[in-house]
Phi, psi and omega in degrees: 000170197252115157317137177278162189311169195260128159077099171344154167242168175235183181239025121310322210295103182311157183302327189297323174283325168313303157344301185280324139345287218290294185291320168303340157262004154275325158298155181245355180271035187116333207121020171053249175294183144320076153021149155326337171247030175085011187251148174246139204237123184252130138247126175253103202298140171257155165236339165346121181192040156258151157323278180313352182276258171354336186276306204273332179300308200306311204314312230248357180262320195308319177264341169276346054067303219286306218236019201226343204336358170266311204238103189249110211239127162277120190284114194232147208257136169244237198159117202292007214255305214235023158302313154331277176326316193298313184298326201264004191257288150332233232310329163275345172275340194088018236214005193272142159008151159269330186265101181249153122264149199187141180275139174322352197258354203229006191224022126288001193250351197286322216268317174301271202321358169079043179252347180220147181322147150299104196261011181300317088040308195266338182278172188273170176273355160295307210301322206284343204269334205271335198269138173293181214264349156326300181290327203282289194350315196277350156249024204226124213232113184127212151237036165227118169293150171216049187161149173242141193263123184271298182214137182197159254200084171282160167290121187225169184281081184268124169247157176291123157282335180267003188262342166297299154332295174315315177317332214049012182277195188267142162284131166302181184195167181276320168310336167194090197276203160304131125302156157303331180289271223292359157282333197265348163262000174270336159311288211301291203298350196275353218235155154154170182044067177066359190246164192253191141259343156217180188208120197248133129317132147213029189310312163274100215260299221299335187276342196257337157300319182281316183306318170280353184284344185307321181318329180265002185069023157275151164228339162074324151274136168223160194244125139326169184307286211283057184022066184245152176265131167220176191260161191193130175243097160261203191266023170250338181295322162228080161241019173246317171336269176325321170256016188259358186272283217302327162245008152294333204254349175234316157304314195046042171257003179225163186307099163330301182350304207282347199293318224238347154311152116300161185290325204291331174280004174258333174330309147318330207239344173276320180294331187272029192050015189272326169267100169327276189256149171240104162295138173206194161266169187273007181250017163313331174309315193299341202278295173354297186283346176259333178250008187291135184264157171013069186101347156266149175224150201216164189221174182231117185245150174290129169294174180295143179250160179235211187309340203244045182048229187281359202334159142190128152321113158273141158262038214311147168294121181228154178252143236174146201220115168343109171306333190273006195287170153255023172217069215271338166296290192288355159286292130352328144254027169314290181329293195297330151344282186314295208260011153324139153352285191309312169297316153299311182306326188293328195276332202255344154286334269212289188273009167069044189227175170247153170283165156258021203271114171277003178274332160297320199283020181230006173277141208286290173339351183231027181240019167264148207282344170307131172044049170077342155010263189300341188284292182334301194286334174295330177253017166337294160329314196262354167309139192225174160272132171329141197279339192260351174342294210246345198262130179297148211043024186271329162273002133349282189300316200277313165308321203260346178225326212297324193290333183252015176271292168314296186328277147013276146338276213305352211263312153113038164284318236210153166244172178290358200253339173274284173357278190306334207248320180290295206301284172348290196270288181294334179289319192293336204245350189274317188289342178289359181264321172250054186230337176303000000 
């Protein structure tokens, strides 16, 4: 909610200040102009919402507050469950953030619809040059930026250490990570008497499908001459498909059970030895690390690579600045404050995440082998943008064909020649409505 005004008003108050009243209750951003007393008030929705996340965003509003007395941002708290919605109901009340955080994955509709600033302008030439133009890709819709992509969470491998050890198989590495074959055969050894070599989450299948497929060279989308987005199933598209079919349905290394989970819910059965490997994000460590019991022990492994190596879709967490604020320079350089080197770094322990920054990422703190670190940050490079980043209707196609197609697949309901037909053919026909 919007700090209330500074100070009584009075029937002293000069026209000039009335004024300034006036435009502050016509903006939806914050307070329009300076305030009666010369401060201009930025507010910045967090989505933060781990304690230590949460610790380190305020600490960091608390100092610039500190070190800012002209330009002052109250921090309002949201929530990633009802953001979408929330955000788009502010912008059409006139009522949004000056500041927003969000993913990247949620700010085309934002970004098309003229809600959120264009920052190619606003930002300094440190912020744009330290983040690379990979990461800048997931936000830039256009000939526009609209977001600085911050933080972002590759997929990795939390394995049991001691049932691999005991196994003998070979440990990956980012330097020689697992093929998809020899992971599914490394599963297949890990798994009998009741126990698995993996345990796949998939309540959500499409994004943890398309992301790891870059590593194999899917792309699954491709854009025409006149840049329309349409699907394409190639053999690099489905080899993370096939082998997660092949080993719930033919192998039995990995847990049926498990396809209609979240990650947080395999996490009993990973602590109980029943699952060798858990695939999670990478800020799965923190839950690891509070809930795990007494003398387990567990490593952070590379996901598998295929032809184009370790390649895999992010979705990154990014901050974006309100086409309506009227204080879009100093909002920007709020961003550029928050996203110091030093200050990412302090932003991505805090969510258990890697920046995208490379001058955090060369900070001694995200480079250690303690709970996986140093595994993260090796695979910082090999991030790409999400396949699905920018094409209009994908969630349409991911609700309406890719979730219950995958589900389906994965399930052994379905073949791979059905798959390829659904996702294709029913996809296709979903994208083409918002493509005319």
């Amino acid at each position: 909610m919007r700090k209330g005004e500074q100070g009584p008003r009075t029937a002293l108050l000069s026209v000039a200040a009335a004024l300034v009243l006036l435009l502050s209750l016509l903006t939806g951003c914050s307070g329009g102009s300076p305030d009666a007393q010369g401060v201009v008030r930025l507010r910045f929705q967090s989505l933060a919402w781990q304690k230590e996340s949460v610790d380190a965003t305020k600490a960091l509003v608390e100092e610039w507050n500190a070190t800012h007395p002209a330009v002052q941002v109250q921090y309002v708290q949201g929530s990633w469950d009802t953001v979408h919605d929330q955000l788009l109901t502010a912008f059409e009340g006139g009522e949004a953030p000056d500041v927003i955080h969000d993913a990247s994955d949620d700010l085309a509709d934002f970004a098309y619809g003229g809600y959120l600033a264009d920052l190619s302008g606003l930002l300094p030439p440190r912020l744009k040059a330290d983040i690379p133009a990979r990461s800048w890709q997931t936000t830039t819709f256009g000939k526009g930026v609209y977001g600085v992509p911050f933080l972002q969470e590759p997929r990795v491998l939390i394995a049991n250490t001691k049932i691999l050890t005991a196994s003998g198989v070979r440990i990956p590495t980012p330097e020689q990570p697992w093929t998809w074959a020899e992971f599914r055969q490394v599963t297949k050894k890990l798994s009998g008497n009741g126990k698995y070599g993996v345990a796949w989450p998939l309540k959500e299948p499409v994004s943890v499908t398309l992301n790891l497929g870059l590593s194999a060279g899917g792309r699954l989308f491709t854009r025409d001459a006149q840049g329309k987005a349409k699907v394409e199933f190639t053999a690099g598209d489905a080899v993370v498909p096939d082998t997660v079919n092949a080993q719930v349905n033919t192998d039995r290394s990995a847990a049926r059970t498990t396809l209609g989970m979240g990650g947080s819910d395999t996490l009993p059965g990973f602590f109980g030895g029943k699952y060798a490997m858990v695939p999670l994000g990478f800020s799965y460590r923190q839950q690891i690390v509070q809930q795990a019991p007494p003398g387990f022990e567990w490593t952070v492994l590379p996901a598998p690579a295929g032809s184009a190596g370790l390649d895999q879709g992010v979705s990154p967490q990014t901050l974006s600045v309100a086409q309506d604020s009227p204080h879009k320079k100093e909002a920007a350089e709020f961003v550029d404050f928050l996203l110091g080197p030093a200050n990412m770094v302090r932003l991505a322990r805090g969510d258990w995440m890697l920046p995208t920054g490379t001058q955090a990422l060369k900070d001694p703190a995200l480079g250690t082998v303690e709970e996986g670190w140093a595994t993260g940050a090796a695979l910082a490079p090999h991030l790409r943008s999400a396949p699905a980043q920018s094409v209009r209707g994908y969630p349409e196609w991911k609700d309406k064909v890719a979730t219950p197609a995958l589900q389906e697949y994965y399930s052994g309901a379905i073949d791979g020649a059905e798959l390829k037909k659904r996702l294709v053919e029913d996809g296709n026909r979903v994208l083409a409505r918002y493509q005319r």
